[in-house]
VOTOR-985590 format. One line per 5 residues: number of its first residue (from 1); their letters; for each residue y, x negated, z of N, C-alpha, C. Coordinates in steps of 0.05 Angstrom, whole numbers, always signed. Each point is the difference from the previous one (the first is absolute). Layout:
N
NUM	A	Y,X,Z,Y,X,Z,Y,X,Z  ...
//
This chain:
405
1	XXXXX	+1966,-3502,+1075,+28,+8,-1,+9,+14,+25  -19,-8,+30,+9,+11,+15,+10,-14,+14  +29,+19,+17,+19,-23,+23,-9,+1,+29  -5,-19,+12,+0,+15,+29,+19,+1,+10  +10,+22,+16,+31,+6,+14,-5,+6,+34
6	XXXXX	+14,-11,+4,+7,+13,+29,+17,+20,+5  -2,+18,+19,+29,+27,+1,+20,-3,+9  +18,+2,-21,+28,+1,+12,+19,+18,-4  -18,+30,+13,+16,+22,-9,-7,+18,+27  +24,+23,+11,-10,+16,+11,-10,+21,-2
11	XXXXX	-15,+6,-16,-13,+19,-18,-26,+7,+24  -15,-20,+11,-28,+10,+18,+14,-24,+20  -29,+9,+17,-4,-21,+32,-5,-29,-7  +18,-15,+20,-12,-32,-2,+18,-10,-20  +10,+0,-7,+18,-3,-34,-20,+5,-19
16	XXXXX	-12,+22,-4,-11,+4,-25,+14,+14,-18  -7,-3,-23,+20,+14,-15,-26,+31,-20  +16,+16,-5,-15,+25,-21,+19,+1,-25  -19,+1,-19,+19,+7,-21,-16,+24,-10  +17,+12,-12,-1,+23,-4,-1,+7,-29
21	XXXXX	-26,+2,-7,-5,+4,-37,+1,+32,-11  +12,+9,-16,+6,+31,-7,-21,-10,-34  -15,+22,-9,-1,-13,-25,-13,+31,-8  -8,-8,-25,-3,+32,-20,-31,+3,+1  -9,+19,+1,-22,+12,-6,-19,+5,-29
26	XXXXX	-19,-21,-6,-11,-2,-25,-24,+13,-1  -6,+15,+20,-29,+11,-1,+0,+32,-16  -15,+0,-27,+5,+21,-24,-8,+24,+19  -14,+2,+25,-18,+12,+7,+7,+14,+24  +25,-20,+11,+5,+14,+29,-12,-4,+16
31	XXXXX	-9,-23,-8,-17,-14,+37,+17,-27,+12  -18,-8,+14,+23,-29,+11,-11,-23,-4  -9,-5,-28,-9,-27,-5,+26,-17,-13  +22,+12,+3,+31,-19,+10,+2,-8,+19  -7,+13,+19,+5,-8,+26,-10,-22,+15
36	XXXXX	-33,+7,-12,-22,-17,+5,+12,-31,-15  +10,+9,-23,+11,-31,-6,+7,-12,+7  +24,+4,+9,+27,-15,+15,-12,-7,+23  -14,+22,+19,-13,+5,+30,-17,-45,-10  -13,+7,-18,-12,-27,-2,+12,-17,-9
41	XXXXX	+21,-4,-15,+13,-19,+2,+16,-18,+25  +12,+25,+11,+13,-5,+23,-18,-10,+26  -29,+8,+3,-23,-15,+19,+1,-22,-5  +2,-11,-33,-9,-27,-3,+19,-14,+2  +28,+3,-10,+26,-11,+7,+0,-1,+31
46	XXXXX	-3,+16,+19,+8,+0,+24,-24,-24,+14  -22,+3,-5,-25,-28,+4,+7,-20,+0  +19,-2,-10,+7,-27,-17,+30,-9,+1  +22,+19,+22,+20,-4,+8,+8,+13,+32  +0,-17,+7,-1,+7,+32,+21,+15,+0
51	XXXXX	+10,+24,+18,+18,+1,+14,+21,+21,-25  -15,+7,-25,+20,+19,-22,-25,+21,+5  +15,+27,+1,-20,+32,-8,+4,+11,-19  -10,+12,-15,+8,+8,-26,-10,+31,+3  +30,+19,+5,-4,+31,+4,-8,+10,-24
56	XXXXX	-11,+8,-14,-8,+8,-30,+14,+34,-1  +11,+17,-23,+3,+24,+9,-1,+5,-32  -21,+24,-10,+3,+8,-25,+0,+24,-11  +21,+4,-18,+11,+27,-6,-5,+6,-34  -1,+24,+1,-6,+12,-31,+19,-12,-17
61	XXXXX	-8,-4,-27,+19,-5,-9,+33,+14,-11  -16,+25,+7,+27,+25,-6,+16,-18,+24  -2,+3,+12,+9,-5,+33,+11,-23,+13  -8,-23,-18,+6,-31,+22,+24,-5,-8  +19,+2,-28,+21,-15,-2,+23,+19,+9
66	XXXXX	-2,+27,+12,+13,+10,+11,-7,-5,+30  -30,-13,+10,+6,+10,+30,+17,-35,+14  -7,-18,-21,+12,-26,-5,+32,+1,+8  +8,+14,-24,+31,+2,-2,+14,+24,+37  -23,+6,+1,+11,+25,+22,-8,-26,+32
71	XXXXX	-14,-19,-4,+4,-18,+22,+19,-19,-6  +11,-9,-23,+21,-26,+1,+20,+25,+4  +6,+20,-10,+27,+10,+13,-3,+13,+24  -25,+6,+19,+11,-4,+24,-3,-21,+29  +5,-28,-26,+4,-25,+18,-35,-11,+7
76	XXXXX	-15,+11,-3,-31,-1,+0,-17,-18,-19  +19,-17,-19,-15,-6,-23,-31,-17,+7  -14,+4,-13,-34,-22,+3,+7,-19,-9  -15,-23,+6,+4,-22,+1,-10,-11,-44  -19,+13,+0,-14,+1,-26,-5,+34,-8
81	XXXXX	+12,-4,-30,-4,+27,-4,-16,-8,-31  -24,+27,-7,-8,-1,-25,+5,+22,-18  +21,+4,-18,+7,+26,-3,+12,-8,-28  +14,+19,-19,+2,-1,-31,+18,-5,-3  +29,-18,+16,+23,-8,-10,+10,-6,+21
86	XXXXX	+13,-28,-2,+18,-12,+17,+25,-13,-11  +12,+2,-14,+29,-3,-17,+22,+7,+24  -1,+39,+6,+20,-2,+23,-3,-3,+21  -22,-15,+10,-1,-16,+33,+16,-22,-6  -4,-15,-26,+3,-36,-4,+34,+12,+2
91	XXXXX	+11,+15,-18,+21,+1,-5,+20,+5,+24  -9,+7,+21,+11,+6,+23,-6,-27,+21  -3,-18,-4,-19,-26,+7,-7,+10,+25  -25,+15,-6,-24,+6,+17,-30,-18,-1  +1,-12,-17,-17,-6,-5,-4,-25,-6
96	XXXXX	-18,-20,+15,-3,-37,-6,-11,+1,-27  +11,-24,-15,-8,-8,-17,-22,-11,-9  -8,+5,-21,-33,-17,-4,-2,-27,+12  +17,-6,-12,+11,-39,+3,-1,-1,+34  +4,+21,+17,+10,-2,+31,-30,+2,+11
101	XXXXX	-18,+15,-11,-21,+7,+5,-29,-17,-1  +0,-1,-32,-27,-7,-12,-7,-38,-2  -22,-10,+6,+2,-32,-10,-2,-2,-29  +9,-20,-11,+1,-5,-24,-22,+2,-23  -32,-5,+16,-17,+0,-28,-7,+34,-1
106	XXXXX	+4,+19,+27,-4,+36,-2,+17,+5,-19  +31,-7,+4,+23,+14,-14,+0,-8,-39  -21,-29,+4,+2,-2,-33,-20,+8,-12  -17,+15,+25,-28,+5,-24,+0,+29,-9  +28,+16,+0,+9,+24,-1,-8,+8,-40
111	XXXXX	-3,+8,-7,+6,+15,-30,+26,+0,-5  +13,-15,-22,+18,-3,-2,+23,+16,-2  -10,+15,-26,+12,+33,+2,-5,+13,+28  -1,+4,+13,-10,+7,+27,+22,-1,+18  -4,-32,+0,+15,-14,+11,+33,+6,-2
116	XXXXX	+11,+2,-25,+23,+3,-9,+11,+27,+5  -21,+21,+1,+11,+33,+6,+1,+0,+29  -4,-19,+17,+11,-8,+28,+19,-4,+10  +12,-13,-28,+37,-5,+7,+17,+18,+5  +21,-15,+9,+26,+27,+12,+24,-20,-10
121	XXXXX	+10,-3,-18,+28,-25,-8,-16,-28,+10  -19,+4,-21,-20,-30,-1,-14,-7,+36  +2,+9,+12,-13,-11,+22,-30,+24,+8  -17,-17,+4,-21,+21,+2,+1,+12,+28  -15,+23,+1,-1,+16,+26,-16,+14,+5
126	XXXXX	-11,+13,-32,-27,+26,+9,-17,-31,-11  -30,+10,+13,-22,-18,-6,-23,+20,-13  -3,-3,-16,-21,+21,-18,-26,-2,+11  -5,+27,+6,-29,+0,+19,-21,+2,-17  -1,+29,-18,-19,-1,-13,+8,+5,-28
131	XXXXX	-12,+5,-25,+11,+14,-22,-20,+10,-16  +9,+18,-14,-15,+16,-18,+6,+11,-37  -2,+5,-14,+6,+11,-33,-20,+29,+2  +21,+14,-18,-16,+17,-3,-3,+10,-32  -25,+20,+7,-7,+4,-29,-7,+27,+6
136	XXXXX	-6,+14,-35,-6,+37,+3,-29,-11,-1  -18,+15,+28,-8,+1,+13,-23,+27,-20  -24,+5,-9,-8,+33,-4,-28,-6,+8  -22,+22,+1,-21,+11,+0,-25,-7,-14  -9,-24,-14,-14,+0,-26,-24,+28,+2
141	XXXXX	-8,+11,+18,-20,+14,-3,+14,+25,-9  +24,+12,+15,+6,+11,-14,+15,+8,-35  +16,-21,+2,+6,-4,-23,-27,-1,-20  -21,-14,-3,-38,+3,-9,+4,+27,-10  -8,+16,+26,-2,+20,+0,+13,+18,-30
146	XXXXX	+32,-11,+9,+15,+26,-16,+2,-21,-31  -11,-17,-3,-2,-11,-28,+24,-16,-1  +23,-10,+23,+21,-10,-7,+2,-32,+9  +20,-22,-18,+2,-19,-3,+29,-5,+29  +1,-33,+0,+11,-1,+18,+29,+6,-11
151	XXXXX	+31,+10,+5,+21,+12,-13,+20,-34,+0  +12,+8,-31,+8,-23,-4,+34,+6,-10  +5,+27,+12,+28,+8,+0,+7,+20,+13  +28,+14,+13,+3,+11,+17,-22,+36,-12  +10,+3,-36,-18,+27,-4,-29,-1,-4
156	XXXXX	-12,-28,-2,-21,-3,+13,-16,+9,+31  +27,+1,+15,-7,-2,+28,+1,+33,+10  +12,+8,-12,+12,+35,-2,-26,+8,-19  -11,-1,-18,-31,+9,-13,-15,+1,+18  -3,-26,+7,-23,-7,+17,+1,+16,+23
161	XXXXX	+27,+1,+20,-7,+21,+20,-5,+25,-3  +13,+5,-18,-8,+34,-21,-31,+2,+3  -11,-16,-5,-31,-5,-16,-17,+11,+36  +5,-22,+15,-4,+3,+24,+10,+32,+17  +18,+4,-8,+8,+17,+17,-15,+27,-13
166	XXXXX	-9,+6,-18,-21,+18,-13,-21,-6,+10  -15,-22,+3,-25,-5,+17,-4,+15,+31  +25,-5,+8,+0,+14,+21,+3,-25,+24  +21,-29,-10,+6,-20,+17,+23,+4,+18  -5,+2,+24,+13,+0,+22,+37,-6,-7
171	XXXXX	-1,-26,+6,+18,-11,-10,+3,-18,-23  -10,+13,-22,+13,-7,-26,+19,-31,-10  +14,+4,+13,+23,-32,+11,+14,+5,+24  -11,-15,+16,+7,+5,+34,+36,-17,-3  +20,+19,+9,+26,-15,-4,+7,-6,+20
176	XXXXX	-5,-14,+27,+10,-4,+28,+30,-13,+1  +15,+19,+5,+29,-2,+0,+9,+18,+21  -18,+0,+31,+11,+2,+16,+6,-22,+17  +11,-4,+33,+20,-19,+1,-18,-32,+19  -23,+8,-16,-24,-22,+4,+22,-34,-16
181	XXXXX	-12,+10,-21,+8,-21,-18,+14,+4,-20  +15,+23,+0,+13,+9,-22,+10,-21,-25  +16,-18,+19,+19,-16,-13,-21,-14,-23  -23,-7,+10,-20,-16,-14,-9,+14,-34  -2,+33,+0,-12,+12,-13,+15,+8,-27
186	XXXXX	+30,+4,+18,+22,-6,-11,+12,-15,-19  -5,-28,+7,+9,-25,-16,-23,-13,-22  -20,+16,+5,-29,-2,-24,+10,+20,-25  +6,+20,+9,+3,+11,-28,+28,-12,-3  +29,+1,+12,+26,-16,-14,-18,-22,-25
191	XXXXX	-14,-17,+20,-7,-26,-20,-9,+0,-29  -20,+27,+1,-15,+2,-9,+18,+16,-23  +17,+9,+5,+16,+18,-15,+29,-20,-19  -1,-37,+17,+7,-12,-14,+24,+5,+18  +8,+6,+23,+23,+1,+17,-3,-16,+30
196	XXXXX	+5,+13,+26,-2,-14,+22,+23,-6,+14  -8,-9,+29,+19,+9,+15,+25,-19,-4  +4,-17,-9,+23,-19,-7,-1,-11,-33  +25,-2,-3,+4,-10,-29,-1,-35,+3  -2,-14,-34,+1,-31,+6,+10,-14,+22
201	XXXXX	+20,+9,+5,+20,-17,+9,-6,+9,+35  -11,+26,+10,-6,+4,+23,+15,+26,+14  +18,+12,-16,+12,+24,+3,-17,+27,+3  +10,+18,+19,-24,+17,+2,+5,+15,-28  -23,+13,-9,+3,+25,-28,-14,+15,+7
206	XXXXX	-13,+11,+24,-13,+18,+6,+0,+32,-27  +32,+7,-13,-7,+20,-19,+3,-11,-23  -3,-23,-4,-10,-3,-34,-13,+18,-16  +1,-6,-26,-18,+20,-14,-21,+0,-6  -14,-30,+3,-30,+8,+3,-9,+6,+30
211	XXXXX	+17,-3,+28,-17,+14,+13,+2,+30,-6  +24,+7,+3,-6,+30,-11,-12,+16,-14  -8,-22,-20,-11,+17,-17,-27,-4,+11  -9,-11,+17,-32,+1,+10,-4,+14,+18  +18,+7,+13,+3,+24,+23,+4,+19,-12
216	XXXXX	+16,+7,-25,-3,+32,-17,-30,-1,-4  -8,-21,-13,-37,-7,-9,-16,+6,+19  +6,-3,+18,-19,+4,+23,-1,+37,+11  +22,+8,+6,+15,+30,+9,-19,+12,-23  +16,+0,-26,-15,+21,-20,-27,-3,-9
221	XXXXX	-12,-23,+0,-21,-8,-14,-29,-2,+20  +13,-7,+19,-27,-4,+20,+3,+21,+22  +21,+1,+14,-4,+18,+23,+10,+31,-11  +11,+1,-21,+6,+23,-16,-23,+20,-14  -21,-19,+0,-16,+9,-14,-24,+3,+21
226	XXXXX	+3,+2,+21,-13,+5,+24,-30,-29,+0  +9,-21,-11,-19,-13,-2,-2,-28,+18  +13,+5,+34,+0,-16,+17,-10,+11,+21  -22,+10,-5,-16,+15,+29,+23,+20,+19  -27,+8,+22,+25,+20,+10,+13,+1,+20
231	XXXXX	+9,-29,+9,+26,-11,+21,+25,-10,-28  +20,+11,+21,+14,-9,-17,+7,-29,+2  +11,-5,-20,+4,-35,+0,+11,-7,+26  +27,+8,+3,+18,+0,+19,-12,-3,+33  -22,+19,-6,-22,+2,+34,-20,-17,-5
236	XXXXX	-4,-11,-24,-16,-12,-2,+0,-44,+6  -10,-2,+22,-2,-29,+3,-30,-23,-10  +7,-32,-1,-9,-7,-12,-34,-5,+18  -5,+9,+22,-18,-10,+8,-17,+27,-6  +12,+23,+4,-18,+28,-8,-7,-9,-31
241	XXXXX	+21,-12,-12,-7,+1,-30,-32,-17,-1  +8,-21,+14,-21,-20,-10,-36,+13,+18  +3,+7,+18,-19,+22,+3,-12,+13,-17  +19,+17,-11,-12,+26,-14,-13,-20,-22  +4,-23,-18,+2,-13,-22,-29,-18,+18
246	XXXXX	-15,-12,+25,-11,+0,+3,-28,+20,+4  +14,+25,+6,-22,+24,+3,-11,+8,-28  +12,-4,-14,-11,+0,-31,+20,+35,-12  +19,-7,+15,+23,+31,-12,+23,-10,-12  +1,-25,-3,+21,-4,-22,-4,-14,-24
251	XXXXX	+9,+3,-27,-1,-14,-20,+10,-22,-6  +36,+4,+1,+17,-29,-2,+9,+7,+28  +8,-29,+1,+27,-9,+25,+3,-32,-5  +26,+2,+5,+14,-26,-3,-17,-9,+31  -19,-31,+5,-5,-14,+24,+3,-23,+0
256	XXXXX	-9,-10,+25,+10,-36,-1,-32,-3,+8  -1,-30,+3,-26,-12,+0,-21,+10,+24  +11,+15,+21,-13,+5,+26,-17,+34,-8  +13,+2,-20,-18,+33,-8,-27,-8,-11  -8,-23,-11,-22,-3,-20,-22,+2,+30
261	XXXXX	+4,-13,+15,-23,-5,+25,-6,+30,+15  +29,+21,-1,-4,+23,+16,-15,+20,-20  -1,-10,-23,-4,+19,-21,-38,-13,-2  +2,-26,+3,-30,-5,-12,-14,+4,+23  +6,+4,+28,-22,+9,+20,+0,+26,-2
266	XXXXX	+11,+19,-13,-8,+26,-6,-17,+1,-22  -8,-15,-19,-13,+2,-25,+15,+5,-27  +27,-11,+5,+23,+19,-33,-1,-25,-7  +5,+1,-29,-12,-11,-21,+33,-9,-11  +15,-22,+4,+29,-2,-7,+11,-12,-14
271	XXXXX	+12,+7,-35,+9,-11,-13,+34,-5,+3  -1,-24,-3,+32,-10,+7,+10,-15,-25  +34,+11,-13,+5,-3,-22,+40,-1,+17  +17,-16,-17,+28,-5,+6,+1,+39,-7  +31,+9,+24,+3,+18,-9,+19,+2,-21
276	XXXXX	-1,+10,-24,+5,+7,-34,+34,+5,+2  +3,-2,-9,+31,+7,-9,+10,+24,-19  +14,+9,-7,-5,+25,-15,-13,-9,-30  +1,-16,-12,-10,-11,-24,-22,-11,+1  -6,-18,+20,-12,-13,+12,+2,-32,+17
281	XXXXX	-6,-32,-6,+3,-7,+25,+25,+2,+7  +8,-4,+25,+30,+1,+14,+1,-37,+7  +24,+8,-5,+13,-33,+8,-6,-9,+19  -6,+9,+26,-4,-3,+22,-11,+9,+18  -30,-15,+21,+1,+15,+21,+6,-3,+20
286	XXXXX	-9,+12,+21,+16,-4,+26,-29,-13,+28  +22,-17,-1,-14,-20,+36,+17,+10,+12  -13,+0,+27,+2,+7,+21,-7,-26,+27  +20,-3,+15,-2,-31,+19,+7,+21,+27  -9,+3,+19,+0,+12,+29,+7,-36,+14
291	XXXXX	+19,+9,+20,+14,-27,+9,-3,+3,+34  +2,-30,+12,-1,-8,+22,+29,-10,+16  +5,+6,+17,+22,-11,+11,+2,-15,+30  +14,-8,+7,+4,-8,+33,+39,-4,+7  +1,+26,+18,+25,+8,+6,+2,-20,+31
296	XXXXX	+23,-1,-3,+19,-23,+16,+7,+12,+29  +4,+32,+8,+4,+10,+22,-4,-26,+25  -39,+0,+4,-2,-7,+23,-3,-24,-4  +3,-14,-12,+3,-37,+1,-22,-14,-10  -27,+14,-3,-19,-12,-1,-8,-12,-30
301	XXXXX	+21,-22,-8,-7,-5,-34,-30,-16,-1  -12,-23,+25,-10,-26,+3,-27,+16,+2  +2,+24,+7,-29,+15,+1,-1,+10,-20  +19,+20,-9,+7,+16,-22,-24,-16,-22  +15,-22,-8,-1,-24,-18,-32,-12,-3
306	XXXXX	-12,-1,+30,-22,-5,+1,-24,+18,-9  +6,+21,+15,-24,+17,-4,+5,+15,-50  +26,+7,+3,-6,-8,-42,-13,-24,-7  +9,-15,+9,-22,-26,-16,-35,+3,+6  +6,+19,+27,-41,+9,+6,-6,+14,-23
311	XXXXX	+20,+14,-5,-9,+29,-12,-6,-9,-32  +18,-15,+1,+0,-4,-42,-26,-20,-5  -5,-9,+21,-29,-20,-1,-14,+21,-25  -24,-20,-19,-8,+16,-21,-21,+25,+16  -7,-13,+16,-29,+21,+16,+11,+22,+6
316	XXXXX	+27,+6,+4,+4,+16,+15,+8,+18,-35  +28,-13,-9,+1,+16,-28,-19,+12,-12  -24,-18,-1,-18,+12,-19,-22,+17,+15  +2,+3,+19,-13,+19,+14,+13,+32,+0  +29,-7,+1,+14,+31,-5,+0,+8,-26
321	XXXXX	+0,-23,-18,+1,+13,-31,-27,+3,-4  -20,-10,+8,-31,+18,-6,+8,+21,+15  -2,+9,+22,-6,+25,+15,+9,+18,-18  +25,-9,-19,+20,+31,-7,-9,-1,-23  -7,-21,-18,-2,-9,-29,+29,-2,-22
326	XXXXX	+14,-12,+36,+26,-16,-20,+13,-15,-1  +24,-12,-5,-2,-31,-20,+17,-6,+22  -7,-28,+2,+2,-25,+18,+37,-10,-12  +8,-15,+24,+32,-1,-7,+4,-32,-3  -31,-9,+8,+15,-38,-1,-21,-13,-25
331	XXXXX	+12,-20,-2,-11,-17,-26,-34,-6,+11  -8,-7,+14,-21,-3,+0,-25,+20,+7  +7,+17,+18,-3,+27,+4,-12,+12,-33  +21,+1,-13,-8,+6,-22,-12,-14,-26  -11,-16,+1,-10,-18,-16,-34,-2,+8
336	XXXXX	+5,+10,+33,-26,+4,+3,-13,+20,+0  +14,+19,+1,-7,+29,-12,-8,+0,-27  +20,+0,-27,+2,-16,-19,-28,-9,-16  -21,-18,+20,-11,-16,-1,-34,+12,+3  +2,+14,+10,-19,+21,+16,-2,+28,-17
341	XXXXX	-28,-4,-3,-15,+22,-26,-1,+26,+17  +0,-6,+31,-8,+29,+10,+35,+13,-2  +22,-7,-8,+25,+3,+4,+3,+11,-34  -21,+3,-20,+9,-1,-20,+21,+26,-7  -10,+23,+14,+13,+29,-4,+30,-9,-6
346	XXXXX	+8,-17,+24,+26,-6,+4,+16,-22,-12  -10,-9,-20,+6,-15,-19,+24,+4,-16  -4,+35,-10,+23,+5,-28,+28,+3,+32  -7,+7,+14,+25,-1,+20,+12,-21,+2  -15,-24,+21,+8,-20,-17,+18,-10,-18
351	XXXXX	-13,-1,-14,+14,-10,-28,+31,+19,-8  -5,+22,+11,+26,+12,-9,+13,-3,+21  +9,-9,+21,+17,-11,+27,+15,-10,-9  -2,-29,-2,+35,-16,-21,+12,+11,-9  -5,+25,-32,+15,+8,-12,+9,+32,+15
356	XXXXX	-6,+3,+22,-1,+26,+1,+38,+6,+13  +12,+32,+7,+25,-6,+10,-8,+21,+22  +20,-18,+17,+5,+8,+31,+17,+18,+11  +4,+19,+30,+16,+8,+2,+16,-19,-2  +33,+9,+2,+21,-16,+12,+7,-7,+18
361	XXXXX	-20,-5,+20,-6,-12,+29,+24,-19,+5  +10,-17,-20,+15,-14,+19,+34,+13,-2  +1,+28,-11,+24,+2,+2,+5,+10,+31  +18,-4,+16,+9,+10,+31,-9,+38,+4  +11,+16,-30,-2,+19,+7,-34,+25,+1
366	XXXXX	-16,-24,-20,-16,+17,-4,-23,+19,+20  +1,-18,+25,-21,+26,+17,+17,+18,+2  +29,+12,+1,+12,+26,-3,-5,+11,-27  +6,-12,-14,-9,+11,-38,-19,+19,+3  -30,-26,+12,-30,+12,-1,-1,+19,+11
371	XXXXX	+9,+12,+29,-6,+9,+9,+18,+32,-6  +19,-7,-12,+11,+28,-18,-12,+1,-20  -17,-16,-14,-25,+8,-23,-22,+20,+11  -5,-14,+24,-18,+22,+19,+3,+26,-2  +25,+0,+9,-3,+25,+3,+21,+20,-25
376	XXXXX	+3,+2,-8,+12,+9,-30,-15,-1,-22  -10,-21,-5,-18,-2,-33,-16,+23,-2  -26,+5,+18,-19,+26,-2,+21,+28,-12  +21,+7,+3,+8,+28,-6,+1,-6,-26  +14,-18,-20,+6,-8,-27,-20,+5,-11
381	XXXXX	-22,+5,+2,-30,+3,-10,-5,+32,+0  +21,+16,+19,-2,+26,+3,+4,+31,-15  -6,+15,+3,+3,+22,-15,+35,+4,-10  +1,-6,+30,+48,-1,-7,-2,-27,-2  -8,-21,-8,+10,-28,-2,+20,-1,-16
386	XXXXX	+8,-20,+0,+26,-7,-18,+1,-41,+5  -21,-2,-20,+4,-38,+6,+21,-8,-5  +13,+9,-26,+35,-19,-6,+17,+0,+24  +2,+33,+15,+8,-1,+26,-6,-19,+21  -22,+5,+13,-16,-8,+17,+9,-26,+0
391	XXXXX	-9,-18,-30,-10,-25,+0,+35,-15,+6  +20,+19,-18,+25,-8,+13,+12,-1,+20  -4,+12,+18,+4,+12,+20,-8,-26,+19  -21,-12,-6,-19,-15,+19,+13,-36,-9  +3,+2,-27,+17,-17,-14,+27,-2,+12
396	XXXXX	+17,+13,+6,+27,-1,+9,-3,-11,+26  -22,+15,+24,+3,-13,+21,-10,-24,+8  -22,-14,-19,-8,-11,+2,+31,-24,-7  +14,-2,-12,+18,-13,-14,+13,-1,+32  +19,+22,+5,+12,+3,+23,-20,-20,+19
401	XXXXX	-17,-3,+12,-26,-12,+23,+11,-28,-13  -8,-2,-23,+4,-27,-8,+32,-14,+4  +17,+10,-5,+33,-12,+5,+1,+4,+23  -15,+19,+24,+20,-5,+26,-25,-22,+9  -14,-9,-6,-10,-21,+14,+4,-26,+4
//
């Protein structure tokens, strides 16, 4: 699936051309085996296409879809960006289209659902890089320990940390709802609470009443009761979380499939169960799709175009979803995962992908939404919180983001 190209850009010497890859940082650990990825992708793409360089540049994930947005507005955009939402690039037609981009057997071997949360008024534009489901995440040794079962409702989940937090467990239920991944941690309990960030039809409801009422649930019941360790949520991000939950100091946390591998080279022992609903199961959980793009600035679609079709090759997919231990975005990719006994951990993930629900990635406004989830949600959890507030508050503007776009 590789093109050979010649350069026809002034980007380097000789007509060579650079493209310029921005993408997110998956390493639980804070090292640079992202870097090292791409770094090798881009050797082997460049082997194998005369005359294209491929600048690689990788940023935290707190960090990339703002340092993204802070180069397209000042005229700087990368050529390829990998970052958690492209709705308001497409919408501003910044951005080539799949169809402009990809050859035909890459673009069909996409996940269908996948595929479709790509659209922007039916035309595709984000290309789903990787994806993930998540589930409540706990301790089996500890839980052993304190005699407790896995919780199969929200006052199940409030016992249990009770139970723990007498033992003398660190963080009890680690709540990372600072401005890591907020938005993510966020839309687990909505779901779970039988709410979420859009209604049927696609309207935002950010203050509905079941989210609210999971954010009163959360305020009085968990962090009220001093039973979320001792960062507060708000300071608290998802990679410290998954740490401490590797070091063997947390009980629950909501994780995605890349925690089981950071957790099993420490020796923790990890039972994974849907997270509960206040009764118990919830209608819904939540996937998560991290997306690919190629912005139009500097001209370069014919490379752009080439080097994604390197990248979605299966060797390369399934090389990133082993490293992290998560789920593959194309039909075959995943079937061979799927297929594969050493992959079994990642199986119930899997299987819950199809049915699972997504941000609202393809609405124009949502990386502004998200990124006012960032930073607002953590206080709602607070000693002065006020979620009906808060959650309205965030609800209104989000509405407003959405009409002026």
């Amino acid at each position: 699936m590789t093109v050979a190209l010649s350069g026809c850009g002034s980007s380097g010497s000789g007509g060579e051309v650079t493209l310029k890859l921005v993408a997110a940082d998956y390493d639980p650990e804070g090292g640079d085996s992202t870097k090292r990825y791409w770094d090798g992708v881009a050797t082997a793409f460049e082997a194998k296409n005369q005359g294209v360089k491929i600048d690689v540049t990788v940023h935290d994930w707190k960090d990339v879809d703002r340092e993204v947005a802070e180069m397209v507005a000042a005229g700087k955009a990368p050529d390829i960006a990998q970052i958690g939402a492209y709705a308001d690039y497409a919408a501003k037609d910044q951005l080539y289209s799949v169809d402009d981009l990809l050859s035909i057997p890459v673009q069909a071997n996409f996940l269908a659902p996948l595929a479709d949360a790509g659209e922007v008024n039916r035309v595709p534009y984000g290309l789903p890089f990787v994806a993930s489901t998540r589930l409540l995440f706990y301790n089996e040794t500890l839980f052993t320990r304190a005699g407790l079962k896995a919780p199969t409702t929200w006052d199940e989940i409030g016992s249990a940390a009770a139970a723990l937090e007498r033992r003398g467990v660190k963080y009890p239920f680690a709540l990372p709802l600072g401005t890591e991944e907020a938005q993510a941690e966020t839309m687990m309990w909505m779901l779970s609470a039988g709410g979420g960030y859009t209604d049927a039809v696609g309207t935002y409801q950010i203050d509905s009443e079941p989210n609210v009422r999971a954010f009163d649930w959360l305020k009085d019941d968990l962090v009220g009761k001093g039973l979320t360790g001792p960062v507060a949520p708000a300071k608290l991000n998802r990679k410290t979380a998954f740490t401490a939950f590797a070091d063997g100091e947390v009980g629950m946390l909501n994780g995605h499939p890349s925690l089981l591998q950071q957790a099993e080279k420490k020796g923790v022992e990890v039972g994974m169960v849907p997270l509960p609903g206040p009764n118990g199961k919830p209608e819904s959980s939540m996937g998560v799709a991290d997306w690919m793009m190629g912005f139009k600035q500097n001209g370069h679609r014919e490379q752009i175009g080439a080097f994604l079709d390197f990248a979605y090759s299966d060797d390369n997919v399934l090389e990133f979803a082993d490293q992290y231990d998560l789920l593959p975005v194309t039909v075959s990719a995943s079937e061979a995962m799927s297929e594969d006994a050493e992959h079994k951990k990642l199986w119930p993930f899997l299987e819950a992908l199809p049915e699972s629900t997504l941000y609202p990635v393809d609405k124009t406004s949502w990386a502004k939404v998200s990124e006012s989830i960032k930073k607002q949600i953590g206080s709602v959890v607070g000693p002065d919180g006020d979620p009906a507030g808060t959650l309205g508050s965030i609800g209104r503007e989000a509405m407003a983001t959405e009409n002026a776009e």
